[in-house]
C-alpha positions as CSV (number, residue, x, y, z in Angstrom):
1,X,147.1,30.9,158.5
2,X,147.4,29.8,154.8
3,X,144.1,31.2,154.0
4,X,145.2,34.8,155.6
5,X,148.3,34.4,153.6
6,X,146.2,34.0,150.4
7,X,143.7,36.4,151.0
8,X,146.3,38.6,151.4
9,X,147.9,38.0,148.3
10,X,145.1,38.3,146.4
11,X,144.1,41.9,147.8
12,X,147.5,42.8,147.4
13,X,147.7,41.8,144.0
14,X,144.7,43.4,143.3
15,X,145.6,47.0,145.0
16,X,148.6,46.4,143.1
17,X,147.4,46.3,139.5
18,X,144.7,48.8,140.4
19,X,147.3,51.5,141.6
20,X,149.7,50.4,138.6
21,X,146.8,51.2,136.0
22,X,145.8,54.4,137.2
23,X,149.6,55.6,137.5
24,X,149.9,54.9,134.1
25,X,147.0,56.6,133.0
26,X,147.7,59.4,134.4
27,X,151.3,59.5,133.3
28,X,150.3,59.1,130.1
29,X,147.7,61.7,130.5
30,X,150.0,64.5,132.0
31,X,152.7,64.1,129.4
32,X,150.4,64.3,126.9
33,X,151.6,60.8,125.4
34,X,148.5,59.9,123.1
35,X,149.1,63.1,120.9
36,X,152.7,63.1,120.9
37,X,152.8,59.1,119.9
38,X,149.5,59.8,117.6
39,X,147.6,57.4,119.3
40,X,143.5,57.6,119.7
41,X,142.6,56.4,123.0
42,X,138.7,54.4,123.6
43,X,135.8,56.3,123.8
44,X,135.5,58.1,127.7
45,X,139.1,57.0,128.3
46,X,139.9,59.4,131.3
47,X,142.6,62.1,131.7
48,X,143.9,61.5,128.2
49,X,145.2,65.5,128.2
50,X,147.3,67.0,130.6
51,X,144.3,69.8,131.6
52,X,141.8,66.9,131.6
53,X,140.4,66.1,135.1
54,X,138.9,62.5,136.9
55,X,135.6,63.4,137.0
56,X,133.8,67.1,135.3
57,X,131.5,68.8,137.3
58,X,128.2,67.1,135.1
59,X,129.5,63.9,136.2
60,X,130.0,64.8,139.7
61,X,126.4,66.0,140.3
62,X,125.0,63.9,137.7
63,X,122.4,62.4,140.5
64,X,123.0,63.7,143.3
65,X,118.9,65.0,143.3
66,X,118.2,61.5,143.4
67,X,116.9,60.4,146.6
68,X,118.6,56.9,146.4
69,X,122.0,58.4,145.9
70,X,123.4,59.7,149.1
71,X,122.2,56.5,151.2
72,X,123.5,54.1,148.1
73,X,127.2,56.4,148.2
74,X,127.4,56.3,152.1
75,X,126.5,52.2,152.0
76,X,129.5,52.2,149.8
77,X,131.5,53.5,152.0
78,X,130.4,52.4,155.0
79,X,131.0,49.0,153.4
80,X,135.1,49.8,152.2
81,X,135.7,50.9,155.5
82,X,134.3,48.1,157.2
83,X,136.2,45.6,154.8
84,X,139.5,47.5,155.4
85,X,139.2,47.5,159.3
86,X,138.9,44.0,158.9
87,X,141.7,43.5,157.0
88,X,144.2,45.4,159.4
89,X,142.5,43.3,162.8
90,X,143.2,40.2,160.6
91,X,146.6,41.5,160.1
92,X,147.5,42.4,163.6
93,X,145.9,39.3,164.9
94,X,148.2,36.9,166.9
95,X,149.3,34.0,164.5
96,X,151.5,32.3,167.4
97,X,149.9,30.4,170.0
98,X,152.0,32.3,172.7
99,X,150.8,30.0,175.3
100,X,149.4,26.2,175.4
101,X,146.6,24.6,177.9
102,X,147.8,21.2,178.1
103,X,144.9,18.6,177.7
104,X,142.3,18.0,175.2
105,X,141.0,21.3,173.3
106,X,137.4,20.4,174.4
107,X,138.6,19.6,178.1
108,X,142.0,21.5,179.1
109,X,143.8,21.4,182.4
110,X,143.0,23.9,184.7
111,X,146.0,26.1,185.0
112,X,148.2,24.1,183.4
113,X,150.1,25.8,180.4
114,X,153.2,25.4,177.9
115,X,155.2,28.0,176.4
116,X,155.2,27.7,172.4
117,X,158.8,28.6,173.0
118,X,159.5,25.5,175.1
119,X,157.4,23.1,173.3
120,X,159.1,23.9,170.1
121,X,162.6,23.3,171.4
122,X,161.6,19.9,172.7
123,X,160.4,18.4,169.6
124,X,163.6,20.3,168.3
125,X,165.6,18.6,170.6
126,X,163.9,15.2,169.9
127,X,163.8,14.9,166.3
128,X,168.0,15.5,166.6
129,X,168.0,12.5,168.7
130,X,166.2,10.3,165.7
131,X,168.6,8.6,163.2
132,X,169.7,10.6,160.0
133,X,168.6,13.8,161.1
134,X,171.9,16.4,161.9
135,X,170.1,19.8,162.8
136,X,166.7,20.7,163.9
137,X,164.8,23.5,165.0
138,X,161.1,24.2,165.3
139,X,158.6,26.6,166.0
140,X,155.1,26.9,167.0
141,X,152.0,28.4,164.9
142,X,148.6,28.7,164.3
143,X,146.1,29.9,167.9
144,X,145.9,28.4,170.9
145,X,143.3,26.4,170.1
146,X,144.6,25.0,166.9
147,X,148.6,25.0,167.1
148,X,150.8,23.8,164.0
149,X,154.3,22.4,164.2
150,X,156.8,23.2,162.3
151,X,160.1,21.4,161.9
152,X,163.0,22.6,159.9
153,X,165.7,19.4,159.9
154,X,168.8,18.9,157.7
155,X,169.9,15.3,157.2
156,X,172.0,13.6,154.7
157,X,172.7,13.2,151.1
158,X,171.4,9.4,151.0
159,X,168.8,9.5,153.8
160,X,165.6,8.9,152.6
161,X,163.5,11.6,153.4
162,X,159.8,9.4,153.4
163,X,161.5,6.7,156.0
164,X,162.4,10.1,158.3
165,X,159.4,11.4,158.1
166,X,157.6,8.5,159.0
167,X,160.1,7.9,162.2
168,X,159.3,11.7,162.9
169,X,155.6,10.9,162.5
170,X,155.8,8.2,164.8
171,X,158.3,9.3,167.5
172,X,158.9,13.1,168.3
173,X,155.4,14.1,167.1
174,X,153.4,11.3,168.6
175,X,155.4,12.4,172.1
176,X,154.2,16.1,171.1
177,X,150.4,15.0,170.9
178,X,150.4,13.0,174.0
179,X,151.8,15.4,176.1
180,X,149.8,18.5,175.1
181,X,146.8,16.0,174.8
182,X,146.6,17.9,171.0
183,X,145.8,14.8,169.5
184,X,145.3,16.6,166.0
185,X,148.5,18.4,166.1
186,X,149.6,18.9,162.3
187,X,153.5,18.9,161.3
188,X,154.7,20.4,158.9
189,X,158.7,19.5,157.9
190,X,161.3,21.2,155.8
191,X,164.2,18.9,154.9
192,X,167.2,20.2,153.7
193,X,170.9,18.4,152.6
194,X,173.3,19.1,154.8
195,X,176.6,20.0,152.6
196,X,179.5,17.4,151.2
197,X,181.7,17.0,149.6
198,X,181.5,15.6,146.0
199,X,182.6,11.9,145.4
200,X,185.0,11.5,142.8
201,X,184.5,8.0,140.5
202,X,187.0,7.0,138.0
């Protein structure tokens, strides 16, 4: 899921800067902002007049009598659109497990199944029962195949968050891993303070 989230960034950041750059060319094109600020854009800098257009008709047509050029243009674009179909499956792909076999991943049990739902409130409902933790909730992602836990807990001011994560390491989650039979399950915790009031010294 991290790597989708990435790779998403990335494109999106990339879309983003491409779309930004041609907006502003073509605003500064259309209100005609090089000659009005004096300024002398690069050589083949497009649209830089408000009559100018993307590509002129020489440009256009420049090799379209090459035999190489329609299957090179159609490649092209078989290629984006493959890209971009991928993209939205990846998108729309299920990043909860929905539902867990019990048992090892190579060797589950036949029919037997957990809700993400219900195996997320129990190690909830377990890591409030270990010392200096106040509230917890967790939820389930990643596939089927490859779940991820993840634990949001509050605890207090002067608990020591390394000596909670290591009781949560060895109690709720090692509970979690031998009942699933997910042996690799990975946890992932958010630890937050839980509010209080200051202390006054004198």
């Amino acid at each position: 899921m991290k790597r989708q989230s990435v790779i998403n960034r990335i494109l999106l950041g990339l879309a983003g800067l491409v779309l930004l750059g041609s907006g502003l060319v073509v605003l500064a094109g259309g209100f005609n902002l090089y000659e009005r600020r004096h300024l002398t854009p690069p050589d083949g800098w497009p649209l830089t007049t408000p009559g100018a257009v993307v590509m002129s008709d020489g440009t256009r047509t420049r090799w379209t009598d090459q035999g190489w050029w329609w299957p090179v243009a159609i490649a092209v674009l078989v290629i984006i659109a493959v890209l971009a179909l991928w993209w939205l499956l990846a998108q729309l792909r299920r990043t909860h497990p929905g539902r867990l076999r019990l048992g090892r991943p190579s060797a589950p049990a036949d029919g037997v199944e957990l809700k993400e739902r219900a195996l997320g409130d129990a190690l909830a409902a377990d890591a409030r029962g270990q010392a200096g933790i106040g509230q917890a909730t967790a939820h389930m992602l990643g596939t089927a195949r490859h779940p991820e836990a993840h634990l949001d807990a509050t605890v207090a001011p002067d608990t020591n968050p390394a000596e909670v994560l290591r009781a949560l390491c060895d109690g709720p989650l090692t509970r979690a891993r031998q009942s699933t039979g997910h042996s690799d399950l990975p946890l992932q915790v958010n630890f937050r303070t839980s509010r209080h009031k200051p202390r006054r010294t004198e």
